[in-house]
FIMIVEX-813628 format. One line per field, with one value per residue (C-alpha): residue in three letters; residue number from 1; x negated, y negated, z negated. Coordinates in nm, 4 decimals, padded with zeros to 6 digits. Last residue first. Layout:
r (ALA/...)
k (NUM/...)
u (X/...)
v (Y/...)
w (Z/...)
This chain:
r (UNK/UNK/UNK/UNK/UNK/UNK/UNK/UNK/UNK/UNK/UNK/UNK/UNK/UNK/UNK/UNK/UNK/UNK/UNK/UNK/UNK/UNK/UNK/UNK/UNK/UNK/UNK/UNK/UNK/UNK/UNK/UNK/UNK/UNK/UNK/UNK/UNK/UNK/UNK/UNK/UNK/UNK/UNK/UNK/UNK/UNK/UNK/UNK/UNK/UNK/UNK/UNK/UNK/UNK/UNK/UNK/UNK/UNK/UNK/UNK/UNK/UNK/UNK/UNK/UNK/UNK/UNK/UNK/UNK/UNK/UNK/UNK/UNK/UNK/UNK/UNK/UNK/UNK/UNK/UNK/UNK/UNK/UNK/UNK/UNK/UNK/UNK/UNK/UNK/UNK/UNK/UNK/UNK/UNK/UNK/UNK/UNK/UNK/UNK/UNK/UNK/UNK/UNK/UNK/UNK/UNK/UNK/UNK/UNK/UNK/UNK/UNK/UNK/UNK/UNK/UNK/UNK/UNK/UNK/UNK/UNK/UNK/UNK/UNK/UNK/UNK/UNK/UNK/UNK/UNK/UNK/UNK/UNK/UNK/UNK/UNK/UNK/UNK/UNK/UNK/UNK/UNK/UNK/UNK/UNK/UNK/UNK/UNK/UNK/UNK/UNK/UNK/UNK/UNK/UNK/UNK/UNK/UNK/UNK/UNK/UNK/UNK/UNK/UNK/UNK/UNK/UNK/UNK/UNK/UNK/UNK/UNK/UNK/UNK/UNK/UNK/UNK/UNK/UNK/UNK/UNK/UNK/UNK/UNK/UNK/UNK/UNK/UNK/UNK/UNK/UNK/UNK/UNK/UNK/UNK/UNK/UNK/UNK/UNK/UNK/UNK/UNK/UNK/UNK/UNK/UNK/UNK/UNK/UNK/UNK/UNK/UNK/UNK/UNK/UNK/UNK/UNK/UNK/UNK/UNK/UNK/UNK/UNK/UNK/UNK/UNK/UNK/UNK/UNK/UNK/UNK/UNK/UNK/UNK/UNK/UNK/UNK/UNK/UNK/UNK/UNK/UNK/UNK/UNK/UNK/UNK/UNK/UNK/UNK/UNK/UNK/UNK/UNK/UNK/UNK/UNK/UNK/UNK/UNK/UNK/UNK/UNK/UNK/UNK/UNK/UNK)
k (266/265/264/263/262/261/260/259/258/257/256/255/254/253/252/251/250/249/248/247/246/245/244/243/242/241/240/239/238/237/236/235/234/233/232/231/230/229/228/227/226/225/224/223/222/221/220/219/218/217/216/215/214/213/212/211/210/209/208/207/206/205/204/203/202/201/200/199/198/197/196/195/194/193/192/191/190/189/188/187/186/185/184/183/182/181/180/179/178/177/176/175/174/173/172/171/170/169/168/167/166/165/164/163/162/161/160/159/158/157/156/155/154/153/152/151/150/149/148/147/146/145/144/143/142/141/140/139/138/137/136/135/134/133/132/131/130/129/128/127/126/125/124/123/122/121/120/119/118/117/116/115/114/113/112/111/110/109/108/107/106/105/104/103/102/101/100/99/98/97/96/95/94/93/92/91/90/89/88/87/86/85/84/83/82/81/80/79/78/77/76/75/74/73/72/71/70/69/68/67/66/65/64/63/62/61/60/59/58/57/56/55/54/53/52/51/50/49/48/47/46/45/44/43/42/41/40/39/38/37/36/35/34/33/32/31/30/29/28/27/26/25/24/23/22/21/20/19/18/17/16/15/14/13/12/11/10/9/8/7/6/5/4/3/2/1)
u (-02.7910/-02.4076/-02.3114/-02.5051/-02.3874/-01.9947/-02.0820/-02.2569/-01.9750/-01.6933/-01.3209/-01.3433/-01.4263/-01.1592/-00.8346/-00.9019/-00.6071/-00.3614/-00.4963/-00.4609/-00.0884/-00.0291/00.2954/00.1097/-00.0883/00.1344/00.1787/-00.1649/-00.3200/-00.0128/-00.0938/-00.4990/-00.4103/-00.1373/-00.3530/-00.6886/-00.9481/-01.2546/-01.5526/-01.8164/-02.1688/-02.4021/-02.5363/-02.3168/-02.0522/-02.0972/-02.1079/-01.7641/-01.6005/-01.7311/-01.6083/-01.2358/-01.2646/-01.3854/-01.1009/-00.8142/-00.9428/-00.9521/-00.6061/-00.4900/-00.5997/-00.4284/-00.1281/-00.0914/-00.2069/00.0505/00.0801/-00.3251/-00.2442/-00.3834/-00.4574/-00.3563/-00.2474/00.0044/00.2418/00.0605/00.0470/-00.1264/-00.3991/-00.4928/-00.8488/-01.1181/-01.3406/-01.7023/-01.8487/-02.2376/-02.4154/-02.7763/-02.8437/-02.9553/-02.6479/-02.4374/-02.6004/-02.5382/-02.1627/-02.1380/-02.2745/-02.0129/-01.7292/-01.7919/-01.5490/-01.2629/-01.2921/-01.0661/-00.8275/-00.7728/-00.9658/-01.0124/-01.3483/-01.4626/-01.8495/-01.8784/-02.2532/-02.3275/-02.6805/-02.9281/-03.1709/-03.1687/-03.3800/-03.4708/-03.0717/-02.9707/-03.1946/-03.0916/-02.7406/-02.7952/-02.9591/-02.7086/-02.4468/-02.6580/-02.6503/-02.2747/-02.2370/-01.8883/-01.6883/-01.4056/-01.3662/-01.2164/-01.3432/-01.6887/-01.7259/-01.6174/-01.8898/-02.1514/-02.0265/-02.1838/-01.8272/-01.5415/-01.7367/-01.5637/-01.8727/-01.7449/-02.0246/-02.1008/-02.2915/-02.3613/-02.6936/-02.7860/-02.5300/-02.6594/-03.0110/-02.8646/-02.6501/-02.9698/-03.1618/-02.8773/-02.6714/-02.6006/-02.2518/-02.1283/-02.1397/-01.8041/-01.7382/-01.5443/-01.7282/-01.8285/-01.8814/-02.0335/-01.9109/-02.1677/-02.1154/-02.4150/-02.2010/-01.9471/-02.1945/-02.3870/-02.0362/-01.9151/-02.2834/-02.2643/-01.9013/-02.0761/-01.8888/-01.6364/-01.7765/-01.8391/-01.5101/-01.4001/-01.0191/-00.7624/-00.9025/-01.2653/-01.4434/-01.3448/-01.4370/-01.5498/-01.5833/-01.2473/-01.1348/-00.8962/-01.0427/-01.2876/-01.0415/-00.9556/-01.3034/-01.4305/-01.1526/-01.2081/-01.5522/-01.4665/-01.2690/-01.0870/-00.9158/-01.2541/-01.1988/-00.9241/-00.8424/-00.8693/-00.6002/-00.5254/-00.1515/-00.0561/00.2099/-00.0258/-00.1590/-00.5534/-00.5198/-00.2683/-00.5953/-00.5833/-00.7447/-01.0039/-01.0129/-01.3589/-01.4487/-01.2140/-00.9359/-00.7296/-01.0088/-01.1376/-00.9466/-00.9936/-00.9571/-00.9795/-01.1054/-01.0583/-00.6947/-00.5525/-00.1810/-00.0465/-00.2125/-00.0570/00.0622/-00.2043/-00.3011/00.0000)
v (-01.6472/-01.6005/-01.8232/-02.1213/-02.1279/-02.1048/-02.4378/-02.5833/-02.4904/-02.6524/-02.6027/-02.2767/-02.4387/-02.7654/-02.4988/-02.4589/-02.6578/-02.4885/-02.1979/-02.2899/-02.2911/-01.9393/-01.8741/-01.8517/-01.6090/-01.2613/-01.5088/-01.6336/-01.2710/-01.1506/-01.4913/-01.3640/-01.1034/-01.1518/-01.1852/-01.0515/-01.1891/-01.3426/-01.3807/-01.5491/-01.5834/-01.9451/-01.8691/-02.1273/-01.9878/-01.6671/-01.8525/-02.0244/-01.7272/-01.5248/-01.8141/-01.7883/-01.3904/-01.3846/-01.6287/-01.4607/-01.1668/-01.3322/-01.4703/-01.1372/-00.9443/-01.2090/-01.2472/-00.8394/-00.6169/-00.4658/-00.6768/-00.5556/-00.2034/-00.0126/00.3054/00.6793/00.7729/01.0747/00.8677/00.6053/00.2180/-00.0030/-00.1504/-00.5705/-00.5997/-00.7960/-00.8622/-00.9909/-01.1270/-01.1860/-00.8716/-00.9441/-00.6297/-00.8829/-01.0473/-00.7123/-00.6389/-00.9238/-00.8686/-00.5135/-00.6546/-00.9186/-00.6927/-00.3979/-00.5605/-00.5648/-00.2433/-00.0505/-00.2978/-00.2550/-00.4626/-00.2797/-00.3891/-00.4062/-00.4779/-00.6688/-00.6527/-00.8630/-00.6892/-00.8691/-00.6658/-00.3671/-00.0534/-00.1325/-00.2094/00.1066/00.3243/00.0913/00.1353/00.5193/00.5230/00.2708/00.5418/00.8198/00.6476/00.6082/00.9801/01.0615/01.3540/01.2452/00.7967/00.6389/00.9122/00.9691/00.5984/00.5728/00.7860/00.6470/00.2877/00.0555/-00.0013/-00.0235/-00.0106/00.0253/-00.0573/-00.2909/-00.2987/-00.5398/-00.6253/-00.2527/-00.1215/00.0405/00.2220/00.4295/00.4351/00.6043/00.8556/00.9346/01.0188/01.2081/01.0685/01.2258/01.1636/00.8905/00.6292/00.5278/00.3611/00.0604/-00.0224/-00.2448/-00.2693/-00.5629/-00.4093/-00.4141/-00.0884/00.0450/-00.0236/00.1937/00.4761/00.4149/00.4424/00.7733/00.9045/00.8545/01.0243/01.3238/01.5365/01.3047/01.3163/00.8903/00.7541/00.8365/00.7650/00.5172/00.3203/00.2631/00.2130/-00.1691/-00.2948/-00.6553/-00.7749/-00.7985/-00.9873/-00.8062/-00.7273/-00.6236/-00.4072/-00.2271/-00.1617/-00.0405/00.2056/00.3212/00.3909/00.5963/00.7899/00.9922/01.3064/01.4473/01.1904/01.3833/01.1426/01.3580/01.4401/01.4397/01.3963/01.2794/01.4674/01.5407/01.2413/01.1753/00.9526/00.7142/00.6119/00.4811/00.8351/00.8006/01.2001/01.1726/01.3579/01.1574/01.2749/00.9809/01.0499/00.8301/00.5384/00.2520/-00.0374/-00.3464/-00.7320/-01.0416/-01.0076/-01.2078/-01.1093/-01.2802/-00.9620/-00.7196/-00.5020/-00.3465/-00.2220/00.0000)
w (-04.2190/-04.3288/-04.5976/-04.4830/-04.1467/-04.3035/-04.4995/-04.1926/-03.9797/-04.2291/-04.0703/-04.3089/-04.6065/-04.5380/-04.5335/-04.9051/-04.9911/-04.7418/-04.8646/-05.2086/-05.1653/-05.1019/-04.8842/-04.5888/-04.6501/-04.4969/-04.2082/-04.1575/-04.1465/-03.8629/-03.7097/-03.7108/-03.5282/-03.2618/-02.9900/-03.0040/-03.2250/-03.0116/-03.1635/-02.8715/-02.8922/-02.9371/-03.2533/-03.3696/-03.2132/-03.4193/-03.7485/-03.6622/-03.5877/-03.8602/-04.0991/-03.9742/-03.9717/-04.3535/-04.4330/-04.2649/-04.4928/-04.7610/-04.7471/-04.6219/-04.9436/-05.1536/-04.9453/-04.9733/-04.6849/-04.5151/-04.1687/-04.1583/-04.1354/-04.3899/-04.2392/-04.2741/-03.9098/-03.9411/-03.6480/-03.4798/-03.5693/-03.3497/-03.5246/-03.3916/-03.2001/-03.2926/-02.9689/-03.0210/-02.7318/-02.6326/-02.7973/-02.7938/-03.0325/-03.3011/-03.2763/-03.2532/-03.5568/-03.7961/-03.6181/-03.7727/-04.1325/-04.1528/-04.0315/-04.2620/-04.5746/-04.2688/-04.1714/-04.4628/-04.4101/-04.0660/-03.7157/-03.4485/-03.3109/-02.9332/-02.8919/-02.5716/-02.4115/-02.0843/-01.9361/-01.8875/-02.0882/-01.8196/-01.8929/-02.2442/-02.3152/-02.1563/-02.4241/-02.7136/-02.6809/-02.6912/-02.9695/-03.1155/-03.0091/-03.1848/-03.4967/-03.5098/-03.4239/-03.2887/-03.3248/-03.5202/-03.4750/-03.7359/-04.0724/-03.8443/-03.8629/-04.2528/-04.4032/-04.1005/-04.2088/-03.9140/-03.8446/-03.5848/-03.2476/-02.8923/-02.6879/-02.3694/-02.0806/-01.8470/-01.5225/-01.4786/-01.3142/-01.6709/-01.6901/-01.4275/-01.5376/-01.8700/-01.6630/-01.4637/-01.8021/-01.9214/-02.1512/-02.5108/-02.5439/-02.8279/-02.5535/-02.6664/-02.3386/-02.1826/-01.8085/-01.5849/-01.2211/-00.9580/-00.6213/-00.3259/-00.1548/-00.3123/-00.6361/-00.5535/-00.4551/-00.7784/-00.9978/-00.7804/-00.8682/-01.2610/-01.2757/-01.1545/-01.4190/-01.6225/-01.9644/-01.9137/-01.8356/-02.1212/-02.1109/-02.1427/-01.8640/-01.7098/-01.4286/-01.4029/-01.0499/-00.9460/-00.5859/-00.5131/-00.2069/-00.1044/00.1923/00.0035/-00.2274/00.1343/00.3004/-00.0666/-00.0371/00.3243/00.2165/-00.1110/00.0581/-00.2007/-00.2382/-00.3626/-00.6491/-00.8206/-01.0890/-01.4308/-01.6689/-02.0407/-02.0822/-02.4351/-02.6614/-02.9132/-02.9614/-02.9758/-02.6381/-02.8103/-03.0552/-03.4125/-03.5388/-03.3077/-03.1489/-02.9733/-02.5992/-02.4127/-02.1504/-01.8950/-01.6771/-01.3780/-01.4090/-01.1560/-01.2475/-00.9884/-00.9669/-00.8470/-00.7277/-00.4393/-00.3286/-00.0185/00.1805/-00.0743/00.2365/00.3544/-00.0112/00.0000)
């Protein structure tokens, strides 16, 4: 149908090689029972005729990536190279909890961005969030892709729950000193037999400080010249279980203070 979008001008495409993933997060619709893990058929595919059609498009920018792990698909490394022999700029959302091949790592290595979805530095808790992956593997495998290619755009992609929250400050030191350029807090959707704290039950106390901790991260991470960006719908879920405390309206002045939130994070 791509003929026929000729009035439509996207910049970019996904395409989704596997809707299957190799970890079981516990705040994730692909660890559901009832969900369909499939693969895209590539042999179905000419690649050539495809590249002809975005281009036409006028997309130069391909997301390899969608619900699943892009990654544990086999030869998914030489359908990314062939796509970007053709000229396409890709990027990707991994876990990169595998361990990569050699090839795989030069692969990823070629992309103009990749999006790490990383809760906590917390082994205890990262293995609790995420079953099956290996925290210190994936900042193994960080570092590998990072020697090869330092100018690389990194996005580490949080979700954001009570029992993440205290981790934040420590995660972010990281991503700084892993040259991570955006920071992307993500809202919990709530799943059946999931056992977190969403952050619409937190009590105004617990909010309050929380909404605080965010408001200061921002302001820190700007100032180191990055980008903390809370999804929509996150920090107004904090501000409305707070609002009914008065000192918050008082305090508002600590959090509109860069030097102050500087100070409390070098």
């Amino acid at each position: 149908m791509l003929h026929d979008l000729n009035m439509f001008k996207p910049h970019q495409a996904m395409i989704e090689l596997t809707r299957k993933c190799n970890l079981r997060c516990v705040y994730c619709a692909v660890s559901q029972h009832n969900w369909k893990h499939e693969d895209l058929d590539t042999s179905k595919i000419d690649i050539n005729l495809l590249a002809k059609q975005l281009k036409r498009l006028g997309i130069s920018k391909i997301l390899l990536h969608g619900h699943g792990e892009t990654t544990i698909v086999d030869g998914w490394e030489d359908y990314a190279n062939e796509l970007i022999d053709l000229g396409f700029r890709l990027t990707i959302c991994t876990n990169m909890a595998k361990n990569f091949t050699d090839k795989e790592i030069d692969t990823l290595s070629k992309f103009s961005s990749i999006t790490v979805s990383i809760d906590t530095l917390d082994k205890k808790l990262f293995n609790i969030l995420r079953k099956g992956g290996d925290i210190n593997k994936i900042m193994s495998n960080i570092d590998k892709v990072r020697s090869k290619n330092n100018k690389i755009i990194w996005v580490w992609s949080t979700v954001v729950v009570k029992e993440t929250i205290s981790g934040l400050r420590d995660l972010i030191r990281e991503g700084l000193l892993q040259d991570v350029r955006i920071f992307s807090l993500c809202n919990f959707t709530r799943l059946n037999g999931v056992n977190l704290t969403h952050l619409s039950d937190l009590s105004p106390e617990e909010a309050y400080e929380a909404l605080l901790e965010i408001e200061k991260l921002q302001i820190f991470v700007k100032s180191c010249g990055k980008i903390l960006d809370p999804k929509a719908g996150l920090l107004e879920t904090l501000r409305e279980k707070c609002q009914k405390l008065t000192y918050h309206q008082q305090q508002k002045d600590i959090v509109q203070n860069s030097e102050t939130a500087r100070l409390n994070y070098v």
